[in-house]
C-alpha positions as CSV (number, residue, x, y, z in Angstrom):
1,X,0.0,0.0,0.0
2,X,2.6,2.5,-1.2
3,X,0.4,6.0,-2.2
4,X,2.1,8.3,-3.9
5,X,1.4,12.0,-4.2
6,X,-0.5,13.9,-6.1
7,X,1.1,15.7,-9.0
8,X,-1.0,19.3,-8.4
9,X,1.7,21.4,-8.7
10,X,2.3,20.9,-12.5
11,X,-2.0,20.9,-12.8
12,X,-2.1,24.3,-11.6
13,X,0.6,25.5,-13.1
14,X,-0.7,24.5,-16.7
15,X,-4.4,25.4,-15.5
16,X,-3.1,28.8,-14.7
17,X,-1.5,29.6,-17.9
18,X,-4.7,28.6,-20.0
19,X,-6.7,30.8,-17.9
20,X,-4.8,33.5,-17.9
21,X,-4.9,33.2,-22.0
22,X,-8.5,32.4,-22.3
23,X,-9.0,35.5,-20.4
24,X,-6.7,37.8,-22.5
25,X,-8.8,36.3,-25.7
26,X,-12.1,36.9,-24.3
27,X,-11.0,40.3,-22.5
28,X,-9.6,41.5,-26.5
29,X,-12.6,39.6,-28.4
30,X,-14.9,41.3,-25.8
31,X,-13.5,45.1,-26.2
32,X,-13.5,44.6,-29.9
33,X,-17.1,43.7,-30.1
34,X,-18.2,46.8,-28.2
35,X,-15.8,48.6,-30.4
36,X,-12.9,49.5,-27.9
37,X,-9.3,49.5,-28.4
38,X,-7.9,46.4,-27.8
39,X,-5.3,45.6,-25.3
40,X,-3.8,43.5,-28.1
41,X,-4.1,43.9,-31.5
42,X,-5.0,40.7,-32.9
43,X,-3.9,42.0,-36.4
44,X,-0.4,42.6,-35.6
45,X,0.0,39.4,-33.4
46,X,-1.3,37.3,-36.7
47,X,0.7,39.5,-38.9
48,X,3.8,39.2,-37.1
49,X,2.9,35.1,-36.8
50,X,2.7,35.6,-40.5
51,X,6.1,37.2,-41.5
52,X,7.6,34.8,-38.7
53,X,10.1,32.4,-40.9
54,X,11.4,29.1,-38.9
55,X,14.8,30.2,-39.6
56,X,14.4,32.9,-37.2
57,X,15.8,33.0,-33.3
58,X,13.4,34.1,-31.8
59,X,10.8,31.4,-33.5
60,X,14.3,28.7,-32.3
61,X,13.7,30.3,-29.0
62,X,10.3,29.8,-28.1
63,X,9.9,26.1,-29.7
64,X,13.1,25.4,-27.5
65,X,11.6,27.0,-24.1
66,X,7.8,25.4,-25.0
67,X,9.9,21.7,-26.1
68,X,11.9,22.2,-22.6
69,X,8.5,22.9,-20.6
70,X,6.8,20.3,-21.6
71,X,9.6,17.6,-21.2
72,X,9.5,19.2,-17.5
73,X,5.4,18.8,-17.6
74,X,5.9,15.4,-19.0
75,X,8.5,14.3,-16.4
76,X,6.6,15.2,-13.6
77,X,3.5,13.4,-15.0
78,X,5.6,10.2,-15.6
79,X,7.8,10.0,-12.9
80,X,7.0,8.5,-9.3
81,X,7.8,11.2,-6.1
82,X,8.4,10.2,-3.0
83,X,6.0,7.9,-1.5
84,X,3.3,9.7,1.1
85,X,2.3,6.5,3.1
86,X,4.5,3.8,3.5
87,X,3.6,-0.1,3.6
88,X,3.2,-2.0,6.9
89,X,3.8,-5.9,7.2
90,X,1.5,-8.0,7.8
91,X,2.3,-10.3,10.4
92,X,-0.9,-11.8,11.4
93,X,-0.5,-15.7,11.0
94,X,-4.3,-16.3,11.8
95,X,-5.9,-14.3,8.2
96,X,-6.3,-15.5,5.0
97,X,-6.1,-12.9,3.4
98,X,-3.7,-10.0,3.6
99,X,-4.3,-6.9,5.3
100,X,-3.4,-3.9,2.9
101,X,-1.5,-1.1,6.0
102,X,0.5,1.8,5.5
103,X,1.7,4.4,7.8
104,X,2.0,8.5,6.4
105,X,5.6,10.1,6.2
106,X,4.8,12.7,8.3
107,X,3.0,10.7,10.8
108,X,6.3,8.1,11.3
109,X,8.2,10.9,11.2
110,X,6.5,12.6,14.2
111,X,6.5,9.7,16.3
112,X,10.6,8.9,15.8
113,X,11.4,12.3,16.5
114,X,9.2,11.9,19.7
115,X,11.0,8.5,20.5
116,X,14.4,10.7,20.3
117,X,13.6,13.3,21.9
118,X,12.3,10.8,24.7
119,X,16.0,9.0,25.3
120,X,17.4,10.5,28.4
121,X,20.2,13.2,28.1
122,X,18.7,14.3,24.3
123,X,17.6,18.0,24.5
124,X,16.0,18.2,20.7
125,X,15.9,15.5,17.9
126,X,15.6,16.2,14.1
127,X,15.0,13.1,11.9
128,X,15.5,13.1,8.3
129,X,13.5,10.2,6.1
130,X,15.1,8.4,3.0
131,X,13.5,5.6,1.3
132,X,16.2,3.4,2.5
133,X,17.3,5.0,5.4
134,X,16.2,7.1,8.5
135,X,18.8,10.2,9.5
136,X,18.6,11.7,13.1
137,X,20.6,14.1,14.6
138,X,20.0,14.9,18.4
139,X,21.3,17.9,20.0
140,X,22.5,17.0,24.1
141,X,23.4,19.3,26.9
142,X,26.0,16.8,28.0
143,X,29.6,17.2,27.8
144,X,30.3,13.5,27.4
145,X,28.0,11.8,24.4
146,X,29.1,8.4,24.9
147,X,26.4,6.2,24.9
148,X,23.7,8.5,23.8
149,X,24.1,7.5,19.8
150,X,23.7,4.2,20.9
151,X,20.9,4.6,23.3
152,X,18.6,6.5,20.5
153,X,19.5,3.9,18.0
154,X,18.2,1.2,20.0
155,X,15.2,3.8,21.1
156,X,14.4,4.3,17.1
157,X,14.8,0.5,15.9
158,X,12.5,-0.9,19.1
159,X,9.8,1.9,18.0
160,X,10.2,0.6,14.1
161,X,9.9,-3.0,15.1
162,X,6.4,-1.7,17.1
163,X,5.5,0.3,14.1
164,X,6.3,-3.0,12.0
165,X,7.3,-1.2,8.2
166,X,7.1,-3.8,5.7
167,X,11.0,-2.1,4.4
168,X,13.2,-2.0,6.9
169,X,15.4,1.4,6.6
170,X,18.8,1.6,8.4
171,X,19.0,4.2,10.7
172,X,22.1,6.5,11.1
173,X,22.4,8.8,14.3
174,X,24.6,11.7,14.8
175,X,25.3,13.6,18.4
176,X,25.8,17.0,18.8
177,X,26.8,18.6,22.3
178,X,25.2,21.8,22.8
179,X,28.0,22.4,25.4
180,X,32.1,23.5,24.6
181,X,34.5,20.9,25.9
């Protein structure tokens, strides 16, 4: 049960740049039918689209920003982000069937950093989530740190054996002393 996100950014940004030309061609088709001047002349836009030759830079340069664009669009249509909920295991030997679990980034997130932060002698814990991998750093008044890498390790892999993730990331865990030796 691995959800990926959403892909709105690209969607509004494409929905935004249709609007804004739909509503420059009504805005000009409007003040032209009630016999206004026009905020752009449609006559010299087609003209100039008309004495436009493709061996000229600035037609090179637009085709090559538009051709880069939409590779970019294209991209971020195709290609998979990082996962938002992550896959549990399911270790229940008395089902059939399998239960379909996940657990949300930000949700596993929030409870390692609270496990961290919970080992004694760590003042603040920041933890950074790879797909492979689970980064903390933990700031400590102490002036001595030995142990402490240690005892949040063991803090962070007894809490992911609870949670149960059906990918088991490594974690890494790097001290800082808030204090000058």
């Amino acid at each position: 049960m691995t959800r990926f996100p959403r892909r709105s950014a690209p969607a509004v940004v494409v929905a935004l740049v249709l609007f804004a030309a739909c509503a420059l061609v009504t805005t000009v088709a409007v003040q032209q039918l009630l016999g206004r001047t026009p905020w752009v002349d449609p006559r010299a836009v087609f003209g100039a689209l008309r004495d436009a030759r493709w061996s000229d830079p600035a037609v090179a340069v637009v085709a090559s920003v538009c051709a880069v664009l939409g590779a970019c669009l294209l991209l971020c249509a195709l290609l998979p982000g990082t996962p938002v909920v992550l896959p549990l295991r399911d270790d229940d030997p008395d089902t059939d069937r399998a239960i379909s679990s996940g657990v949300t980034r930000r949700g596993l997130r929030r409870v390692l950093r609270s496990t961290a932060s919970s080992v004694d002698g760590v003042a603040s814990a920041r933890l950074v989530l790879t797909e492979r991998a689970i980064s903390a750093t933990v700031t400590t008044h102490r002036v001595i740190t030995d142990g402490v890498a240690d005892a949040v390790r063991a803090a962070l892999e007894h809490r992911l054996d609870r949670i149960g993730q059906a990918a088991r990331p490594t974690v890494r865990v790097r001290v800082l002393s808030g204090r000058a030796r």
